[in-house]
N, C-alpha and C positions, 0 to 999 in steps of 0.2 A: 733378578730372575725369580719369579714365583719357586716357594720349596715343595709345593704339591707333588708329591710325585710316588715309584712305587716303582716294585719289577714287575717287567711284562714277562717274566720268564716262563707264569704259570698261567697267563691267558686262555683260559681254557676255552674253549667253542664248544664243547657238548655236541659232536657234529658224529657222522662213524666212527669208530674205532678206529680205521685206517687214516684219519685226516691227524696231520702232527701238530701237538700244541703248541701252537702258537698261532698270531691273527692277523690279517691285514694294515691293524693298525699303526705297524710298526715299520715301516722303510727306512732300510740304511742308513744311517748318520755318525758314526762312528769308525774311527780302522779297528779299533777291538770288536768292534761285530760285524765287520767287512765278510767272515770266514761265515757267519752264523747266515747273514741276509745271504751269499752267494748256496749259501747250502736249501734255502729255500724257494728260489728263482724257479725251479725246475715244478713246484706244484703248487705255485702262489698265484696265477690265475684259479687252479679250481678250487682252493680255500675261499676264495672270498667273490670275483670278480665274475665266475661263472656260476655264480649264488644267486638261490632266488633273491635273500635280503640284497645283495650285491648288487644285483643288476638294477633294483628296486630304488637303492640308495644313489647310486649311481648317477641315475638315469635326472634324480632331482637336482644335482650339484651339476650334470649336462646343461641344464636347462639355463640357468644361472650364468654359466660359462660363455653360453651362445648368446649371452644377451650383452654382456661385456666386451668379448673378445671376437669382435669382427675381420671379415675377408679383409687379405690385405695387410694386416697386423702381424706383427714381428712377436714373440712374448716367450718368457722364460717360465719354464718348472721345473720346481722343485724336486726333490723324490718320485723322479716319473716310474717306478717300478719295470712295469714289462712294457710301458707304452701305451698303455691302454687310449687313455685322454692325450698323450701326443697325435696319435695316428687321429681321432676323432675331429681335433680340431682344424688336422694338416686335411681332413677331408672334407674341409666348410671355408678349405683358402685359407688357414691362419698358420702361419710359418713358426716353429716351436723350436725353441734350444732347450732338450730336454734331456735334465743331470741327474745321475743316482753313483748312489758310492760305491756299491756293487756291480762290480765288472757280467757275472753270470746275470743279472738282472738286464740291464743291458746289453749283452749277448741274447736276451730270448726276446727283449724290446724289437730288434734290428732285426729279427726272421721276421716278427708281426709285419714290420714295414715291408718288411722285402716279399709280403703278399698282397701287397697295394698297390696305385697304382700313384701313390703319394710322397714315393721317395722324396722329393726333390726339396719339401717341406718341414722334413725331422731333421734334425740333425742332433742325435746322443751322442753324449757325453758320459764318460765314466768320471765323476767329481763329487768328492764333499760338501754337504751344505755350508760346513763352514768354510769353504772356499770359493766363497762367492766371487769375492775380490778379484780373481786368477780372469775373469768375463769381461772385465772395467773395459778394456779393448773394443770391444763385442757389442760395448753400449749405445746408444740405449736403447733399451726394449718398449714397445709400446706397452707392455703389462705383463704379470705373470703371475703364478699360481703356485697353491701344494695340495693335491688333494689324498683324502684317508688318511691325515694323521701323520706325515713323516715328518712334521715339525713338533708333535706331541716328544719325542726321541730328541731334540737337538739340547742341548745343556746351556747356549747362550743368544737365544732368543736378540737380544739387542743386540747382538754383532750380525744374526740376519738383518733383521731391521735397517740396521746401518749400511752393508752390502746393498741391499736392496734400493735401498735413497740412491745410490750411486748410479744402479742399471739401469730405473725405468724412468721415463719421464715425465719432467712437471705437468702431473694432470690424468696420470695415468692410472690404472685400477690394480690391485694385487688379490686375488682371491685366497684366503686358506682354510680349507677343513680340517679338522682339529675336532679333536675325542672331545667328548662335551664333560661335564661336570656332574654330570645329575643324570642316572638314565632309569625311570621308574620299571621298566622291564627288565632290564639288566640286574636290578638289586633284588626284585619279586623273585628271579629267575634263580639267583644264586643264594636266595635264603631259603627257599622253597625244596631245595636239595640241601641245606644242612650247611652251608658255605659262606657265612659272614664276611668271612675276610675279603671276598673276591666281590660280594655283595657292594663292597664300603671302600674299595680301593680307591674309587674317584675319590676321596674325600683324605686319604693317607698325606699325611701330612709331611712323612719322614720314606725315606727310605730304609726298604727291606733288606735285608743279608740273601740275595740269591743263592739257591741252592748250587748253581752249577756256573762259575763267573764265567766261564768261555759263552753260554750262552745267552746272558742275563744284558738286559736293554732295559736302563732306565727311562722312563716314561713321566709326565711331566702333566698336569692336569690345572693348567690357567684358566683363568675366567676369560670373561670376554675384557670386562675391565683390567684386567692386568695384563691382552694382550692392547689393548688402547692405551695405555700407559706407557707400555714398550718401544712402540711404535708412532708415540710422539715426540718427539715435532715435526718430524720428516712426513708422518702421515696420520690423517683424519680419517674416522671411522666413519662408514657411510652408510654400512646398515648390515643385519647379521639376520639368519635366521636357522630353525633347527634342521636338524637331518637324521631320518629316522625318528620322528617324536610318537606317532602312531604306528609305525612301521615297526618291528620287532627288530633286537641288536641279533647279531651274528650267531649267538648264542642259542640263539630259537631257532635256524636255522632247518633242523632237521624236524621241525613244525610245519615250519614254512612252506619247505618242499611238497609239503602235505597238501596244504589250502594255498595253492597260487594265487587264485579266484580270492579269497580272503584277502592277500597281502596285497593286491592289487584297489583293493578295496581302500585298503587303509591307505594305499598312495596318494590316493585321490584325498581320502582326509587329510593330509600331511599338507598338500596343496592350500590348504586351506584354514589352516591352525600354525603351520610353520614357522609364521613370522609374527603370531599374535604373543603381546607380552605373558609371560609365564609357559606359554606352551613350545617357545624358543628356545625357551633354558633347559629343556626336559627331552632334548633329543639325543641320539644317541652320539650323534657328531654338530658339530657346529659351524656354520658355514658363513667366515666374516670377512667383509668389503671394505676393504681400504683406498683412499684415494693417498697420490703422493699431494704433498702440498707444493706450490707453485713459490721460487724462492724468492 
């Protein structure tokens, strides 16, 4: 397991004053923060998901998903949060078993549905990532997903890996977005207020002493080559591209809200630079394609 890592305890968003610190980037994976994700369930759509950058971000990792995950298909996610990308795809025909380890996440997941007309499609789950194994039954899935980083949080990366070779089948596709390494806005942002440390946390090599352990979620910052490493042999990388690399991180958020017309703008760049070398590595998330390998 990559030692990259750091507390997300002080993720700051620089967003109002009323928005609580902490970020999207971090979904469930732990029973020690099982108390801390259920306590944020209740405003973790409008932190991130009802964001301009959110919707922005989103909307680009949608695109990808649709082109993968067709009517018909059966597939697993990840840290589905409130549901968001479950209900999306139960709305294009794509049948989702979708697990988060917070039960009140899940609880606000099941109202979204239950204003659809896609019931029949979801079916959550309150479960650990690292209990993937508990699904083997369940198997196989035509493919599955994580998206915004709730694999950034998991501490044994090869034991998903591993689970996962089990679920889906030979030939099948796994998508995961994942906090990128490198985010030139995000560092600009947090050095430009006086704030190195939060600047250069992609790059912590050790972890921090949380101030506050009840609420502290270590967080974990792979490259893309150390997640193809991980996830060999069972599975072959097929192609990766940035998320958010023109598009401002979370952080700029209360910018954003500003110049909609702007950040829309840059969406359109992002389309367009996303997947060229160097300007993949520089996004805010990272968004990698794996195939299973055929045994």
């Amino acid at each position: 397991m990559p030692s990259t890592r750091g507390s997300v305890l002080s993720f700051q968003t620089n967003l109002e004053s009323d928005w609580p610190q902490y970020t999207r980037m971090n979904p469930p994976v732990a029973n020690a923060n099982q108390t801390y994700w259920d306590r944020t369930a209740e405003d973790y759509d409008r932190i991130f998901p009802e964001s301009v950058v959110g919707k922005v971000q989103r909307d680009a990792v949608w695109r990808e998903m649709d082109k993968v995950f067709r009517p018909g298909m059966r597939v697993l996610e990840l840290n589905c949060g409130t549901g968001i990308d479950a209900v999306h795809l139960a709305g294009r025909g794509v049948s989702v078993v979708a697990c988060d380890l917070s039960s009140k996440m899940i609880d606000t997941a099941r109202r979204r549905l239950g204003t659809t007309d896609v019931g029949e499609f979801v079916d959550f789950r309150v479960l650990d990532t690292a209990k993937l194994d508990s699904l083997v039954d369940g198997a196989p899935f035509d493919g599955a997903f994580s998206n915004f980083s709730g694999l950034n949080c998991v501490q044994d990366l090869s034991q998903v890996a591993r689970n996962l070779a089990r679920l889906v089948k030979p030939g099948a596709r796994i998508l995961l977005c994942m906090v990128g390494r490198f985010s030139p806005w995000e560092m600009a942002w947090h050095l430009a207020h006086g704030k190195p440390r939060l600047a250069l946390r992609r790059f912590r090599r050790r972890p921090t002493t949380p101030t506050n352990a009840q609420e502290a979620v270590m967080v974990h910052y792979p490259s893309v080559s150390d997640m193809r490493r991980i996830f060999a042999p069972d599975f072959r990388l097929r192609a990766w591209r940035g998320i958010g690399v023109a598009v401002p991180p979370s952080c700029l958020e209360t910018f954003a809200r500003k110049i909609p017309v702007v950040v829309g703008g840059l969406a359109r760049i992002d389309r367009y630079i996303s997947r060229a070398p160097i300007f993949r590595s520089i996004g805010d998330c990272v968004l990698i394609q794996f195939e299973r390998m055929r045994g």
